[in-house]
PyMOL Python script that loads the backbone (N, CA, C, O; Angstrom):
from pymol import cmd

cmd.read_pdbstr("""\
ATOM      1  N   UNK A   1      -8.731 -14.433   4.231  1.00  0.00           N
ATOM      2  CA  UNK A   1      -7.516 -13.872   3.658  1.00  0.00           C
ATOM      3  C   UNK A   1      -7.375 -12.429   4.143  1.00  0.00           C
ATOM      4  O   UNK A   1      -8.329 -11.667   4.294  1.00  0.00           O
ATOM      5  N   UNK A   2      -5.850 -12.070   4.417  1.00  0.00           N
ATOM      6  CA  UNK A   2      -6.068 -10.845   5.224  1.00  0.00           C
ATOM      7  C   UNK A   2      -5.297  -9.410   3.796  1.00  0.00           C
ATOM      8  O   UNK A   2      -4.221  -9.263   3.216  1.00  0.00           O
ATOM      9  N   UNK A   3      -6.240  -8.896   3.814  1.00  0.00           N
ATOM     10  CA  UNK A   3      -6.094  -7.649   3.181  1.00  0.00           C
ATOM     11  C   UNK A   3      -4.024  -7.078   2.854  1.00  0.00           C
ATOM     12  O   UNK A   3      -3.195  -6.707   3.685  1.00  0.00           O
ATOM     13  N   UNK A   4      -3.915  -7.225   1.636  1.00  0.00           N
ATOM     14  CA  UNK A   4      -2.720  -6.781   1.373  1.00  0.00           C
ATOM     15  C   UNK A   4      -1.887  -5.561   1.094  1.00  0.00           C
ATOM     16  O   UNK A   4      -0.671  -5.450   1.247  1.00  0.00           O
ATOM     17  N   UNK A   5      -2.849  -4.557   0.605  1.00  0.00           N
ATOM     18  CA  UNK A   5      -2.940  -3.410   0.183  1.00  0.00           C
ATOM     19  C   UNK A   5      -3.694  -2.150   0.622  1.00  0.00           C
ATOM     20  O   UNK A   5      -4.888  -2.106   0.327  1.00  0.00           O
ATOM     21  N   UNK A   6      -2.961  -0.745   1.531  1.00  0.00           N
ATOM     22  CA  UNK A   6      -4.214  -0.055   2.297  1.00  0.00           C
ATOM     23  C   UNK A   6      -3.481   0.937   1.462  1.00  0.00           C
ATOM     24  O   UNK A   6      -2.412   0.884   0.853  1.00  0.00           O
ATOM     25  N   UNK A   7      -4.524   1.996   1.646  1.00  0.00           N
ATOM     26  CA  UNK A   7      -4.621   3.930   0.806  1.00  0.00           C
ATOM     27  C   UNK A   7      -4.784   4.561   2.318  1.00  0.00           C
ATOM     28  O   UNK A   7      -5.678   4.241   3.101  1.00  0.00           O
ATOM     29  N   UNK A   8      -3.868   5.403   2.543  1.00  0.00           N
ATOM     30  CA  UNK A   8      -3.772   6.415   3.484  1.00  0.00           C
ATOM     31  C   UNK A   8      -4.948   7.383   2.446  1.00  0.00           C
ATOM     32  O   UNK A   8      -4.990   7.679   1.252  1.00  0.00           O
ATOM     33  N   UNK A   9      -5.608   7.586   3.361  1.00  0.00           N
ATOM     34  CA  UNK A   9      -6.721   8.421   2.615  1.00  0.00           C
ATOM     35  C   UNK A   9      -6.506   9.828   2.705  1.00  0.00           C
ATOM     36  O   UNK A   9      -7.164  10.666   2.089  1.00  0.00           O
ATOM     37  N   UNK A  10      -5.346  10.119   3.676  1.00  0.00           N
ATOM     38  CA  UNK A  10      -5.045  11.759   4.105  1.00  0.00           C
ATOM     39  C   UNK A  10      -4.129  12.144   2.932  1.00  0.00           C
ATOM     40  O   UNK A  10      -4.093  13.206   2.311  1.00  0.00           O
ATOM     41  N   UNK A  11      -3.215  10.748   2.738  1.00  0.00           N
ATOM     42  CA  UNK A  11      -2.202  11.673   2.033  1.00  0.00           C
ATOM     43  C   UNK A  11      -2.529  10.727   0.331  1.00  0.00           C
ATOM     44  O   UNK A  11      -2.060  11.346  -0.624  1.00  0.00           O
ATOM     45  N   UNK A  12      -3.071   9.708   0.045  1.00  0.00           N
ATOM     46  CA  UNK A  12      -3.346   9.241  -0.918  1.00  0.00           C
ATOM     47  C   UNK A  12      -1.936   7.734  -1.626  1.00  0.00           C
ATOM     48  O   UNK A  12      -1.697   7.052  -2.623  1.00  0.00           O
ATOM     49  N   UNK A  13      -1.502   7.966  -0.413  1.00  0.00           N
ATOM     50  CA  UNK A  13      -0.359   6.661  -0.428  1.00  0.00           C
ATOM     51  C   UNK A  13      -1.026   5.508  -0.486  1.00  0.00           C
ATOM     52  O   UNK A  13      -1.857   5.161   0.353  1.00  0.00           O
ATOM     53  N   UNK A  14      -0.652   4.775  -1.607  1.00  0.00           N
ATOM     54  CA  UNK A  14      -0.900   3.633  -1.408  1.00  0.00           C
ATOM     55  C   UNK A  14       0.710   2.514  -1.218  1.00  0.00           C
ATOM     56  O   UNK A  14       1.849   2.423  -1.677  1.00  0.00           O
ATOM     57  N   UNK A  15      -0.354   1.743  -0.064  1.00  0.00           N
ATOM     58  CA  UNK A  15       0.954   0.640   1.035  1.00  0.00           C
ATOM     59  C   UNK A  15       0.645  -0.534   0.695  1.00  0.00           C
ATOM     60  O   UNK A  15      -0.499  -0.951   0.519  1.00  0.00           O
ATOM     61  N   UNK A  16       1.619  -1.115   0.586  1.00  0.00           N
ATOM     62  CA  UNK A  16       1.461  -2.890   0.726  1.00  0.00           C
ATOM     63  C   UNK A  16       2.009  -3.078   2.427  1.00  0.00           C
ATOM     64  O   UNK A  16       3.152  -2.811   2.797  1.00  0.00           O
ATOM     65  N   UNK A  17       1.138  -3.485   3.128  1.00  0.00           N
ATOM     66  CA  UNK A  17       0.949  -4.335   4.213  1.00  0.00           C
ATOM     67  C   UNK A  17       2.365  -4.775   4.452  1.00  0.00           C
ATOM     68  O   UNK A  17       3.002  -5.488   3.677  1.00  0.00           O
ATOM     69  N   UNK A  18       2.858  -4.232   5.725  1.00  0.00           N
ATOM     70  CA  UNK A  18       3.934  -5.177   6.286  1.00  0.00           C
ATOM     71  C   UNK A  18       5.598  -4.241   5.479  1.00  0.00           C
ATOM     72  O   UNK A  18       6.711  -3.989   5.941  1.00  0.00           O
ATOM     73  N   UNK A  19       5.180  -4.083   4.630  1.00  0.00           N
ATOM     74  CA  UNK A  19       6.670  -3.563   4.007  1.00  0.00           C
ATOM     75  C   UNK A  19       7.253  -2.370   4.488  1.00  0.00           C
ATOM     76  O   UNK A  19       8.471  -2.465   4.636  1.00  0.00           O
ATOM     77  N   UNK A  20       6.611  -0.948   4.864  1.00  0.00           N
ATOM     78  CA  UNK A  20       7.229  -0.142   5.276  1.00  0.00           C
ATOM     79  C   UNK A  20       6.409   0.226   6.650  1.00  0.00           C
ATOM     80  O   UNK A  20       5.315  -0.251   6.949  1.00  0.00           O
ATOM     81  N   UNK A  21       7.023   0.997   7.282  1.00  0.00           N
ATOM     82  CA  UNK A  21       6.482   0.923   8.652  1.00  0.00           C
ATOM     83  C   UNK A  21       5.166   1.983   8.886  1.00  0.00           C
ATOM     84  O   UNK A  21       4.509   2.098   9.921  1.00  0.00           O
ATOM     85  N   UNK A  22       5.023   2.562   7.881  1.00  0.00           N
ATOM     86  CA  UNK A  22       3.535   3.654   7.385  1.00  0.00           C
ATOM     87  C   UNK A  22       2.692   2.991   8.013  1.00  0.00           C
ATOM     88  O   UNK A  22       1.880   3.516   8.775  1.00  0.00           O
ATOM     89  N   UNK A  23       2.798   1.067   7.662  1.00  0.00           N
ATOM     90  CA  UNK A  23       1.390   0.851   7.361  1.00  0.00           C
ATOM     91  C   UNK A  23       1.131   0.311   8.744  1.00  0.00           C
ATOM     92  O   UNK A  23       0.061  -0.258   8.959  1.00  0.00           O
ATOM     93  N   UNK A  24       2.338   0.491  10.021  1.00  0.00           N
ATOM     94  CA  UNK A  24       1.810   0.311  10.960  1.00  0.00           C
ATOM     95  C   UNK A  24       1.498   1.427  12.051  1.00  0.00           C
ATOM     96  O   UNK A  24       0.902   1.028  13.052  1.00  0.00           O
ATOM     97  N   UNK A  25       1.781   2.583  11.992  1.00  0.00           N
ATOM     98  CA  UNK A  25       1.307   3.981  12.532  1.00  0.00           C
ATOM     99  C   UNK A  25       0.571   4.825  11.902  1.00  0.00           C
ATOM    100  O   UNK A  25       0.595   6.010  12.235  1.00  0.00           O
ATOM    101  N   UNK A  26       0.010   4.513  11.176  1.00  0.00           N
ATOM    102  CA  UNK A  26      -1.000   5.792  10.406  1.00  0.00           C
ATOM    103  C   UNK A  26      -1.961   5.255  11.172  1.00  0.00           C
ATOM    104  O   UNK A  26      -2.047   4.114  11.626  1.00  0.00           O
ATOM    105  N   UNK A  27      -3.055   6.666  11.330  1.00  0.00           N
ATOM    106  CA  UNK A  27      -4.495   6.244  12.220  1.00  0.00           C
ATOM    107  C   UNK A  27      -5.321   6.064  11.308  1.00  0.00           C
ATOM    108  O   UNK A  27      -5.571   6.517  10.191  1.00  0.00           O
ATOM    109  N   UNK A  28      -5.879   4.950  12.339  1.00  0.00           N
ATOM    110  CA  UNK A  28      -7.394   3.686  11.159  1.00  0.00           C
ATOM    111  C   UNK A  28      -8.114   4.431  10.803  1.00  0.00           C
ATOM    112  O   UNK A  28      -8.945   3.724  10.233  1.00  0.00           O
ATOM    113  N   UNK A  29      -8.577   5.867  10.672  1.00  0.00           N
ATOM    114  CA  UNK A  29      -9.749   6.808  10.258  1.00  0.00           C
ATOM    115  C   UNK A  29      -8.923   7.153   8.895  1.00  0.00           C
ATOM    116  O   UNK A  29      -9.666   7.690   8.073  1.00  0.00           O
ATOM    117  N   UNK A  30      -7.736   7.007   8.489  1.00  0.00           N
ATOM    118  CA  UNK A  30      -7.227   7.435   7.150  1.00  0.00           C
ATOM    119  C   UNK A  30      -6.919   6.254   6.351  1.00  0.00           C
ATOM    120  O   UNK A  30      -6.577   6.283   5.169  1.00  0.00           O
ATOM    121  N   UNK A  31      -7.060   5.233   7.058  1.00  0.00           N
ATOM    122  CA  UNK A  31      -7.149   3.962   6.283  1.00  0.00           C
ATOM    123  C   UNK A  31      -7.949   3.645   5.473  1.00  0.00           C
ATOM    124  O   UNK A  31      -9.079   4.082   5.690  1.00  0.00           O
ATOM    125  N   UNK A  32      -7.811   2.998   4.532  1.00  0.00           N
ATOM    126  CA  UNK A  32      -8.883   1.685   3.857  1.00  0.00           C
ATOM    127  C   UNK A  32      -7.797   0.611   2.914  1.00  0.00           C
ATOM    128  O   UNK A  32      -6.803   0.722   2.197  1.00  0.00           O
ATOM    129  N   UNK A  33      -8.687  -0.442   3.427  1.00  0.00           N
ATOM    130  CA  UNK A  33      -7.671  -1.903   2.969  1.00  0.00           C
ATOM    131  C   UNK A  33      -8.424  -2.231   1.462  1.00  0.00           C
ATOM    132  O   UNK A  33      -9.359  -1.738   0.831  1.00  0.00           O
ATOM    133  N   UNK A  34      -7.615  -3.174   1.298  1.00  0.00           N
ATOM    134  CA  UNK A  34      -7.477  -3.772  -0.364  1.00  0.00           C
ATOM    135  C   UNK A  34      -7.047  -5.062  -0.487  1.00  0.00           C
ATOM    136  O   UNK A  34      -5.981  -5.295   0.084  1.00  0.00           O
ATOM    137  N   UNK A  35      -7.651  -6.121  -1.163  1.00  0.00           N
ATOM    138  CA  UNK A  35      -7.157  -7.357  -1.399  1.00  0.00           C
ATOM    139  C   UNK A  35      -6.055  -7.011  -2.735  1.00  0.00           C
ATOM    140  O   UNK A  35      -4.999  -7.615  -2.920  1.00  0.00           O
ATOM    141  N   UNK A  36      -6.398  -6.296  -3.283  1.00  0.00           N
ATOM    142  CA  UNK A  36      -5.491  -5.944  -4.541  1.00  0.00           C
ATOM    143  C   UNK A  36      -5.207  -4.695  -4.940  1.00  0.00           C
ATOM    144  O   UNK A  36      -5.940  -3.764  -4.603  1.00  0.00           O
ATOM    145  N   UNK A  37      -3.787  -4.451  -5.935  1.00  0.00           N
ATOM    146  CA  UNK A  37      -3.498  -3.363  -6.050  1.00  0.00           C
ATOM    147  C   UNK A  37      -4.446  -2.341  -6.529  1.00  0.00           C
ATOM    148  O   UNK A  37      -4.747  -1.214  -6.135  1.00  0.00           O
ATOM    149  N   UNK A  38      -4.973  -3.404  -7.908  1.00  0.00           N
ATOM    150  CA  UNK A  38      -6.210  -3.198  -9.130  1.00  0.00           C
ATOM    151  C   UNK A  38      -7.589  -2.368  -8.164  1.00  0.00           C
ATOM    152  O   UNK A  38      -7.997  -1.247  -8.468  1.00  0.00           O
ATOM    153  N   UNK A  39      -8.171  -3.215  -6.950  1.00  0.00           N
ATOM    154  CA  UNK A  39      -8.992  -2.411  -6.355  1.00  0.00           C
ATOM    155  C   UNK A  39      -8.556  -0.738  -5.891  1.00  0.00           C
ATOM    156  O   UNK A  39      -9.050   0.321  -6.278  1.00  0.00           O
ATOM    157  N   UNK A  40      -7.682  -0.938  -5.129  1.00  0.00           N
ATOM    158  CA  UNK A  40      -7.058   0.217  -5.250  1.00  0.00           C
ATOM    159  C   UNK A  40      -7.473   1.416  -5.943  1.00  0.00           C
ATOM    160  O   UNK A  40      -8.239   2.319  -5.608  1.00  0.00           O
ATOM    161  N   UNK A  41      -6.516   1.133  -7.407  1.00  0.00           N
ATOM    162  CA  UNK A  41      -6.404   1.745  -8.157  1.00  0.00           C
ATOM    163  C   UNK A  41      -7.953   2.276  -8.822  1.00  0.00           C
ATOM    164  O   UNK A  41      -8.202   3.470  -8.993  1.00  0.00           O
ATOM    165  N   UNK A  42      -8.942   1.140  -9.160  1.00  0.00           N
ATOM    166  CA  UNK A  42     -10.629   1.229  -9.211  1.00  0.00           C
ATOM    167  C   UNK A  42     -10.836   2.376  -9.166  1.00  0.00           C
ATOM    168  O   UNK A  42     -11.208   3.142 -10.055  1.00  0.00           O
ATOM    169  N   UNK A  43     -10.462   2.653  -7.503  1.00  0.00           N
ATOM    170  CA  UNK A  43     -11.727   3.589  -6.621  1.00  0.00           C
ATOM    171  C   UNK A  43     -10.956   4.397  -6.473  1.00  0.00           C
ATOM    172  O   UNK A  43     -11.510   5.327  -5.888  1.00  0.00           O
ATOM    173  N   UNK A  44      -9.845   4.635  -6.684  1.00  0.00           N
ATOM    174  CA  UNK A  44      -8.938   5.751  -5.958  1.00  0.00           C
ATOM    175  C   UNK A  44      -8.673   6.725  -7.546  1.00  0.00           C
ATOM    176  O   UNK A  44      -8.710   7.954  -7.593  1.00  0.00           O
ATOM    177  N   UNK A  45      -8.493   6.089  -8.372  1.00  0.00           N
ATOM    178  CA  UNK A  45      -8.251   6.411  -9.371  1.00  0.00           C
ATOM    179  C   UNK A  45      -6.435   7.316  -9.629  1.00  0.00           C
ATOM    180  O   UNK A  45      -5.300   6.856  -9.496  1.00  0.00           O
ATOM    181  N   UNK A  46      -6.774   8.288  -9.907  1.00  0.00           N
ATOM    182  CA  UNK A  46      -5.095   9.312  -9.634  1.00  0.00           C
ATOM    183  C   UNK A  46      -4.921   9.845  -8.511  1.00  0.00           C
ATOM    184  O   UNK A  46      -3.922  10.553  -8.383  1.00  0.00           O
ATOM    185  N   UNK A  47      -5.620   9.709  -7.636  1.00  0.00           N
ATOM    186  CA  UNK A  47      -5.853  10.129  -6.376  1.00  0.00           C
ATOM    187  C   UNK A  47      -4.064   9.588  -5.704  1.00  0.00           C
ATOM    188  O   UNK A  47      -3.143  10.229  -5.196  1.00  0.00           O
ATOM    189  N   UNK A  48      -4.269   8.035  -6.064  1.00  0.00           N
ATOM    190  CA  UNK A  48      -3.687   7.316  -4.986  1.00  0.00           C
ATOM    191  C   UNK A  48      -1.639   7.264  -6.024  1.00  0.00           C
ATOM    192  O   UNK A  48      -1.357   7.398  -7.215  1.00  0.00           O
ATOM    193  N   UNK A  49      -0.812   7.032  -4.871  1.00  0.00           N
ATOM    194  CA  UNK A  49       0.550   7.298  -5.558  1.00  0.00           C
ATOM    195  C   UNK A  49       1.244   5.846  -4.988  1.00  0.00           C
ATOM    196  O   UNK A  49       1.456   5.717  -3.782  1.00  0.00           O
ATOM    197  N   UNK A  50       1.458   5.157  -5.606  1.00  0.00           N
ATOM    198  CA  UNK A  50       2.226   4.014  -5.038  1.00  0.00           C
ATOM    199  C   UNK A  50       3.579   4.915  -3.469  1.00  0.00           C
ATOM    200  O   UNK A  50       4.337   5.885  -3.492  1.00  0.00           O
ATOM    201  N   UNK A  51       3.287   4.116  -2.632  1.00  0.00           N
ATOM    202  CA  UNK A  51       4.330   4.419  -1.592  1.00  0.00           C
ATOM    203  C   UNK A  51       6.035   4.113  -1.912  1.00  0.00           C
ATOM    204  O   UNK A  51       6.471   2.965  -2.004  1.00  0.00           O
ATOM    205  N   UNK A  52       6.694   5.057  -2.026  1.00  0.00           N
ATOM    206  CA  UNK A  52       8.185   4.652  -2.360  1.00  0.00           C
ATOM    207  C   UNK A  52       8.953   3.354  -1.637  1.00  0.00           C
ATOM    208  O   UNK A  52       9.556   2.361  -2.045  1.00  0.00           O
ATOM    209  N   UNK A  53       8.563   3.963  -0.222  1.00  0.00           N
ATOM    210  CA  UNK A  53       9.418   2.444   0.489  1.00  0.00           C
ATOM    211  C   UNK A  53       9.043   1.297   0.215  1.00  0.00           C
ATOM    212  O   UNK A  53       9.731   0.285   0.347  1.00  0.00           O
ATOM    213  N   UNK A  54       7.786   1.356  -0.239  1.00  0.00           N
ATOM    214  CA  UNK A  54       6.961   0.153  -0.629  1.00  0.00           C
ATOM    215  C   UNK A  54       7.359  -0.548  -1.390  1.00  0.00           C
ATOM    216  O   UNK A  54       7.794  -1.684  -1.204  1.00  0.00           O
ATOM    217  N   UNK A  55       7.256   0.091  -2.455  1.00  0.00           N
ATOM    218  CA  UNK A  55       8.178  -0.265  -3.995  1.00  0.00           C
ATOM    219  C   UNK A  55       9.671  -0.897  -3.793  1.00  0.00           C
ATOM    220  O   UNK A  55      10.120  -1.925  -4.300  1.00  0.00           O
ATOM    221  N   UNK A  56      10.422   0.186  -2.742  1.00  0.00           N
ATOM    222  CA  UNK A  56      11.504  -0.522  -3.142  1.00  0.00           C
ATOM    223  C   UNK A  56      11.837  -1.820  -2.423  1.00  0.00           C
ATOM    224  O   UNK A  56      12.657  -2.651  -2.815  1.00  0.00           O
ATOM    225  N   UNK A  57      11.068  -1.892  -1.281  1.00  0.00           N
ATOM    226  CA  UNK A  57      10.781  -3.285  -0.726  1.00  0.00           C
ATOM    227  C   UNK A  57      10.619  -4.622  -1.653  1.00  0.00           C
ATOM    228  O   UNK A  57      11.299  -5.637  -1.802  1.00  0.00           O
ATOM    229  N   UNK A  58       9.454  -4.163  -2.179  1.00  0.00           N
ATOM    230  CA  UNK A  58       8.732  -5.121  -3.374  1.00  0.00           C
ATOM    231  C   UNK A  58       9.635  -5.445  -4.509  1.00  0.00           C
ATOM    232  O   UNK A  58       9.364  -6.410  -5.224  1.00  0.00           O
ATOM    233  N   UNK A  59      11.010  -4.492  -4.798  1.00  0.00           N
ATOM    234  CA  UNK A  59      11.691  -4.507  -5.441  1.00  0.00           C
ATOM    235  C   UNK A  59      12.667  -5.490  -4.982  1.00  0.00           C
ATOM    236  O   UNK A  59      13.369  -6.190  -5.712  1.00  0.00           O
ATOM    237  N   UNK A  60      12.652  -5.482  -3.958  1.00  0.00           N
ATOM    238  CA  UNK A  60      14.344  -5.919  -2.860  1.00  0.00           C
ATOM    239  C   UNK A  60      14.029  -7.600  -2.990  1.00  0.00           C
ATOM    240  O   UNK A  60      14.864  -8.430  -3.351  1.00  0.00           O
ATOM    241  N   UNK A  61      12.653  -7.879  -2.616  1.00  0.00           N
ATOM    242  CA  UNK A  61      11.970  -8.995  -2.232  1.00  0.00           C
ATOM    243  C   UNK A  61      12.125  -9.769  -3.586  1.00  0.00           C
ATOM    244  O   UNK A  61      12.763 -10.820  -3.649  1.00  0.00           O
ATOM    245  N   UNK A  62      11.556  -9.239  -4.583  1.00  0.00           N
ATOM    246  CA  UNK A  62      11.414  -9.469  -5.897  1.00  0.00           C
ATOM    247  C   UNK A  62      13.111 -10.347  -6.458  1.00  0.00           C
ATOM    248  O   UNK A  62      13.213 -11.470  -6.952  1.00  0.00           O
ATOM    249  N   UNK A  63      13.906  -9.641  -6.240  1.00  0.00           N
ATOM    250  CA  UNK A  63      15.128  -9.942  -6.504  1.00  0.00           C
ATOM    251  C   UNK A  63      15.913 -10.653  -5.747  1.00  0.00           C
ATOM    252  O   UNK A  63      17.019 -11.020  -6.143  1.00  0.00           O
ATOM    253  N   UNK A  64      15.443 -10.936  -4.568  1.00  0.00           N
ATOM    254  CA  UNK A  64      16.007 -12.406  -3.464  1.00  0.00           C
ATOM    255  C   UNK A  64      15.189 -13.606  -3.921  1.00  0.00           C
ATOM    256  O   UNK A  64      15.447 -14.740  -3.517  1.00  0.00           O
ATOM    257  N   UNK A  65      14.290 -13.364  -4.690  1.00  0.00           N
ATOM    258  CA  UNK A  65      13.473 -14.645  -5.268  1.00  0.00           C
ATOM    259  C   UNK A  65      14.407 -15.333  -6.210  1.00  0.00           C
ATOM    260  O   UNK A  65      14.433 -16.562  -6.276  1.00  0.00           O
ATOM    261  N   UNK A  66      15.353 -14.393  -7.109  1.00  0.00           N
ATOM    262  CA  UNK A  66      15.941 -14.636  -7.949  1.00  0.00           C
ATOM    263  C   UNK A  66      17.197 -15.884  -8.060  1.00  0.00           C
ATOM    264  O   UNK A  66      17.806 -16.054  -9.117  1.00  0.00           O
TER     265      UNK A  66
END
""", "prot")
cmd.dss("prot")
cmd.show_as("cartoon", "prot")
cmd.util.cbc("prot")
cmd.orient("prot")
């Protein structure tokens, strides 16, 4: 299963995979992946800020399900 969720470790963004284009130009030394948001959140604690575009992706997606 491929990892859904990465933390820019420079700036403390956290990305869902695939939704905004962050998560395909940030360099792999500021990365770390996540099967879940919850891990994430674990280890990062307040550190980490949900990514806006992310959200509203997840939002957009969320509501074409509908």
């Amino acid at each position: 299963m491929s990892k859904k969720y990465m933390i820019n470790t420079g700036t403390g963004a956290l990305h869902i995979v695939g939704f905004c284009s962050h998560t395909t130009k940030t360099r792999p030394v500021h990365i770390k992946y996540f099967d879940t948001e919850e891990e994430a959140y674990l280890e990062f604690g307040r550190k980490v800020s949900p990514c806006d575009l992310c959200q509203r992706e997840k939002e957009k997606r969320m509501e074409d399900r509908k």
